[in-house]
C-alpha positions as CSV (number, residue, x, y, z in Angstrom):
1,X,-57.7,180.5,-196.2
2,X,-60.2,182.1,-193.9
3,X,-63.1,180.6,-195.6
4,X,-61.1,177.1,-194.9
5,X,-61.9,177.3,-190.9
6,X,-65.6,177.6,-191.7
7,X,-65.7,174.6,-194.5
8,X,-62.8,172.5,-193.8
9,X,-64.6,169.6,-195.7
10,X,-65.1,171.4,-198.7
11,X,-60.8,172.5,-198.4
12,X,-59.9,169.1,-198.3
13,X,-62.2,168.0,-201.0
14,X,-61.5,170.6,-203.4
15,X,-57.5,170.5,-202.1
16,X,-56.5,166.9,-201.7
17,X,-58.7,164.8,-203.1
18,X,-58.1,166.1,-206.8
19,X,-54.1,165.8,-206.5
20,X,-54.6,162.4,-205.8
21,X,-56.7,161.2,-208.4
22,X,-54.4,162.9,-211.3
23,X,-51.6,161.0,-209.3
24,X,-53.5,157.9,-209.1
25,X,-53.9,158.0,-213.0
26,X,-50.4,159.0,-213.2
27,X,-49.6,155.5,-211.8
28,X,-51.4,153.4,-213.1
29,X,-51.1,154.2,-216.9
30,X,-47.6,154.4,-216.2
31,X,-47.4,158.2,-217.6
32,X,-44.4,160.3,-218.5
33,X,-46.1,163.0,-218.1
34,X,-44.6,165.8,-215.3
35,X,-47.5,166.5,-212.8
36,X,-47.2,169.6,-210.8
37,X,-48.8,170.3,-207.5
38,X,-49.3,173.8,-206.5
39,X,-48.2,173.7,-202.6
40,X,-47.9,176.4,-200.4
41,X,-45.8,178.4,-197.7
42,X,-48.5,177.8,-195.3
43,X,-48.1,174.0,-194.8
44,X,-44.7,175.1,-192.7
45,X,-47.6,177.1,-190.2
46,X,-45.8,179.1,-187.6
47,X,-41.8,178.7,-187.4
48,X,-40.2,181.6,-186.4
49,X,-36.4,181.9,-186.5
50,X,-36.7,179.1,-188.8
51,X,-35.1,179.6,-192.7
52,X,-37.2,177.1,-193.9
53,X,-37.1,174.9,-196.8
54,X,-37.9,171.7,-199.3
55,X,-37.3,169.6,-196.3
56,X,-38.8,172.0,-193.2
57,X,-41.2,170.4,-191.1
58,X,-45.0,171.0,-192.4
59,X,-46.9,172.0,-189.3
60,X,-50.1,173.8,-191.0
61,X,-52.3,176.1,-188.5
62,X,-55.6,176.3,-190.9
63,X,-57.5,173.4,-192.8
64,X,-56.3,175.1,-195.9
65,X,-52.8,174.6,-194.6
66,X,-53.3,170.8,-193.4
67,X,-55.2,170.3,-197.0
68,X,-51.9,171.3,-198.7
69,X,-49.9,169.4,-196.6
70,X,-51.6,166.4,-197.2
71,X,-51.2,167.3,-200.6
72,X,-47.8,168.2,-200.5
73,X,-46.9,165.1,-198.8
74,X,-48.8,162.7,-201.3
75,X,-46.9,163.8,-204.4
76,X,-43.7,163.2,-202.8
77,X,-44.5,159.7,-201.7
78,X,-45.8,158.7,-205.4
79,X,-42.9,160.1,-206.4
80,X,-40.7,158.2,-204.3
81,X,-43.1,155.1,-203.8
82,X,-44.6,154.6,-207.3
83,X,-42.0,156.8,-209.5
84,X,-44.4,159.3,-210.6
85,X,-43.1,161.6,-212.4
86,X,-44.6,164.9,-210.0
87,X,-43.1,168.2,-208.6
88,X,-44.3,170.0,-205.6
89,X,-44.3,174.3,-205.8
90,X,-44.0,175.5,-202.3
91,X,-45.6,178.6,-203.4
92,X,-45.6,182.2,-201.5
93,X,-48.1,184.7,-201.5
94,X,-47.9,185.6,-205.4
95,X,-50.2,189.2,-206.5
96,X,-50.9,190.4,-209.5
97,X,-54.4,192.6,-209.7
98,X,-56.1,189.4,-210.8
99,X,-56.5,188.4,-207.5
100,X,-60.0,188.1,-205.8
101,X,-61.5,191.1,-203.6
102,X,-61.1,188.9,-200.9
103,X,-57.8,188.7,-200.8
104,X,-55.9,190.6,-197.9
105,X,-53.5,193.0,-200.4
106,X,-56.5,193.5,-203.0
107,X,-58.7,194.5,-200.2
108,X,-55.7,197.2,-199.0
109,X,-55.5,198.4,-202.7
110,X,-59.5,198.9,-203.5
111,X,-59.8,200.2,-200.1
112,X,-56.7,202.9,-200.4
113,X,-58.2,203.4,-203.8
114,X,-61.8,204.4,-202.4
115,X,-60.5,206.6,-199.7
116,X,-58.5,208.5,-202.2
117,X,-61.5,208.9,-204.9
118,X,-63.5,210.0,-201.5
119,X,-66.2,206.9,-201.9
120,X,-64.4,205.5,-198.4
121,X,-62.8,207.2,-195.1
122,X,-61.4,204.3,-193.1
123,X,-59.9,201.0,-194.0
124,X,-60.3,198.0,-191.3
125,X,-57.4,195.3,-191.2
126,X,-56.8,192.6,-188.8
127,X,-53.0,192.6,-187.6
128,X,-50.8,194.5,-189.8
129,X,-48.1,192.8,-188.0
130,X,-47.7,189.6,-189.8
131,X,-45.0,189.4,-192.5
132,X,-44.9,187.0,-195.1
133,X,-42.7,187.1,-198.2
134,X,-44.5,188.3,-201.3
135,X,-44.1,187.7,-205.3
136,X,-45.3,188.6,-208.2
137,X,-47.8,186.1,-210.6
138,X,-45.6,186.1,-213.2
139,X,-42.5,185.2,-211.8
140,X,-44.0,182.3,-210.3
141,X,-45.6,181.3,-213.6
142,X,-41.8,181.2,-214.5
143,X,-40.7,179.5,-211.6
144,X,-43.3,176.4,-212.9
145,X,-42.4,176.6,-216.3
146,X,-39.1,175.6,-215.3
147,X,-40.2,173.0,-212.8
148,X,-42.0,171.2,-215.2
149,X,-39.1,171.1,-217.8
150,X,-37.0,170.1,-215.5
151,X,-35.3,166.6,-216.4
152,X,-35.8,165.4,-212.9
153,X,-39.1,165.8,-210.5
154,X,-38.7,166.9,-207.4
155,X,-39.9,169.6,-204.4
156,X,-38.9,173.6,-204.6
157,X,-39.4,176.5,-202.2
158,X,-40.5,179.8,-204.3
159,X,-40.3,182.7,-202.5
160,X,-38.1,185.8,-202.9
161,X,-36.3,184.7,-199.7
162,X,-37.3,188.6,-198.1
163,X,-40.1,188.9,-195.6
164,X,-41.9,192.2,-194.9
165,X,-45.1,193.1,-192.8
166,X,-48.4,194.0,-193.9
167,X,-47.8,196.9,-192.4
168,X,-44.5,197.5,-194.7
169,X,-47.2,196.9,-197.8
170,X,-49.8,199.3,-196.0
171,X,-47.1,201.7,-195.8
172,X,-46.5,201.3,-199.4
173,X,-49.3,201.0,-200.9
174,X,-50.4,204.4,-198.9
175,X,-47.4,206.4,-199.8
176,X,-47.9,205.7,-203.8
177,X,-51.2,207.3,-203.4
178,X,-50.1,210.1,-201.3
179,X,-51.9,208.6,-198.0
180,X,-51.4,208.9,-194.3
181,X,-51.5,205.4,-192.8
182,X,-52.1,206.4,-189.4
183,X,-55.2,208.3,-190.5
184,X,-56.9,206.0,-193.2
185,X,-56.4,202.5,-191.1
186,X,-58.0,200.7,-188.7
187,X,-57.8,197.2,-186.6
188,X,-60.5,194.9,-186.6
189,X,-60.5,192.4,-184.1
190,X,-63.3,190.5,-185.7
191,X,-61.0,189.9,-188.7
192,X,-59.1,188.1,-186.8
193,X,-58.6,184.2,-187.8
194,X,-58.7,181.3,-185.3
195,X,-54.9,180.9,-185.8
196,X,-52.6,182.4,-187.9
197,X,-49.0,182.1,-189.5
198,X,-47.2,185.3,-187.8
199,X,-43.7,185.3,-189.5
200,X,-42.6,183.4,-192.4
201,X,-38.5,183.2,-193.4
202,X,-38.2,181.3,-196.6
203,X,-35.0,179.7,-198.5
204,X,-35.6,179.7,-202.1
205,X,-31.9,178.6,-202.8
206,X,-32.4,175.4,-204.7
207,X,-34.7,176.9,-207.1
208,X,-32.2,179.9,-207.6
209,X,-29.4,177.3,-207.9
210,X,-31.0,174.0,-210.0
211,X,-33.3,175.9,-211.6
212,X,-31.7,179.0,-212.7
213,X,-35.1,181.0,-211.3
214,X,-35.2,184.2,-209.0
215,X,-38.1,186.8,-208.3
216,X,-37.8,190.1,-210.7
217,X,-40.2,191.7,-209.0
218,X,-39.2,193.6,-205.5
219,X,-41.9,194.2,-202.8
220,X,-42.0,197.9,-204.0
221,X,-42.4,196.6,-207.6
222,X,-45.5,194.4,-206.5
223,X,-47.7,197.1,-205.0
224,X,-46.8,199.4,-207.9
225,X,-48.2,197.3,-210.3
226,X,-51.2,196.6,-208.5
227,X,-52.0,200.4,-207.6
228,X,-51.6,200.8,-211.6
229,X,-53.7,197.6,-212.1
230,X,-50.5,196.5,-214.4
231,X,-50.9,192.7,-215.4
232,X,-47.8,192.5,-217.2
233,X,-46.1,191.3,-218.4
234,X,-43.3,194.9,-217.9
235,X,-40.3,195.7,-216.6
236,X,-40.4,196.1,-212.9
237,X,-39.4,199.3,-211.7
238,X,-36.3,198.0,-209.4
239,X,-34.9,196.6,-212.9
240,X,-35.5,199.3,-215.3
241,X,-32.0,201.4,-215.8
């Protein structure tokens, strides 16, 4: 998302643009087929005190988030215009130690991971006050499998509907490897983005109730598995008896 502020062209063309050329063909062969877009959390931007939902306002902050609004917004409207047959994912931040090193809870995890092997001393973050509500890969690869054999298209919020701070997964993340936060971390105001989403509450209620899906995987589960470098697919700790 950071790199979206610096080639906001390059977001939208690799963002949009492909979404609505699958939709495009979607329409005009007059395809059964069940097209799913992979939306995101940060096309609501910054709403706090707002639950949001399927049918929140989208008021993106970044190019990446105005990208997947666009998006977002363009699957709906062939759905509802054209009768496409096309789901939209309003995905949270899912993990899984697959992600990139650029990543903000990869970056916290190699980092804590140096200073404890003794290669680092300090880790630099931007604001660890920003809380976003976090899942696991795989139960979001379920969450699509079930969107896309659904009998009906339509939009779904997947999030574990509980937020936490970076700091809360800093805290974590330092405890499981026996670290003092307050002496490892630092603040970087260069890190800092141009805008940013500072809270997020989400309402995944309509997937829990049409389709039948809820996250496995608690917070504490999640930066487990990635201290362990555990792709999965296991029993998360918070369901083991």
């Amino acid at each position: 998302m950071a790199a979206s502020f610096r080639e906001p062209m390059v977001t939208m063309d690799q963002i949009f643009q492909p979404v609505v050329a699958f939709l495009e063909v979607l329409k005009e062969s007059q395809s059964p087929a069940h097209f799913f877009n992979a939306a995101s959390t940060d096309c609501f931007g910054n709403q706090p005190g707002v639950r949001l939902n399927e049918n929140s306002a989208l008021q993106p902050l970044s190019p990446y988030g105005v990208a997947k609004a666009a998006a977002f917004s363009t699957v709906r409207n062939y759905r509802t215009s054209f009768g496409v047959n096309a789901s939209n994912g309003i995905l949270t931040n899912h993990e899984s130690p697959l992600r990139g090193a650029g990543f903000v809870t990869q970056k916290i995890i190699n980092g804590l991971l140096d200073i404890r092997s003794g290669k680092a001393k300090i880790l630099s973050l931007r604001s660890t006050t920003i809380s976003r509500d976090w899942l696991w890969a795989g139960d979001v690869a379920r969450a699509i499998t079930r969107i896309a054999e659904a009998s009906e298209a339509g939009d779904y919020v997947i999030a574990s509907g509980k937020s936490a701070t970076l700091q809360e997964f800093v805290n974590l993340a330092c405890d499981g490897l026996g670290l003092d936060p307050a002496e490892v971390i630092s603040r970087e105001e260069s890190l800092v983005r141009p805008s940013e989403i500072q809270e997020i509450s989400l309402n995944p209620g309509k997937a829990n109730r049409e389709l039948g899906w809820a996250a496995d995987y608690t917070l504490e589960d999640i930066v487990s598995a990635l201290l362990h470098g555990d792709v999965g697919p296991q029993i998360p700790a918070s369901k083991k008896p």
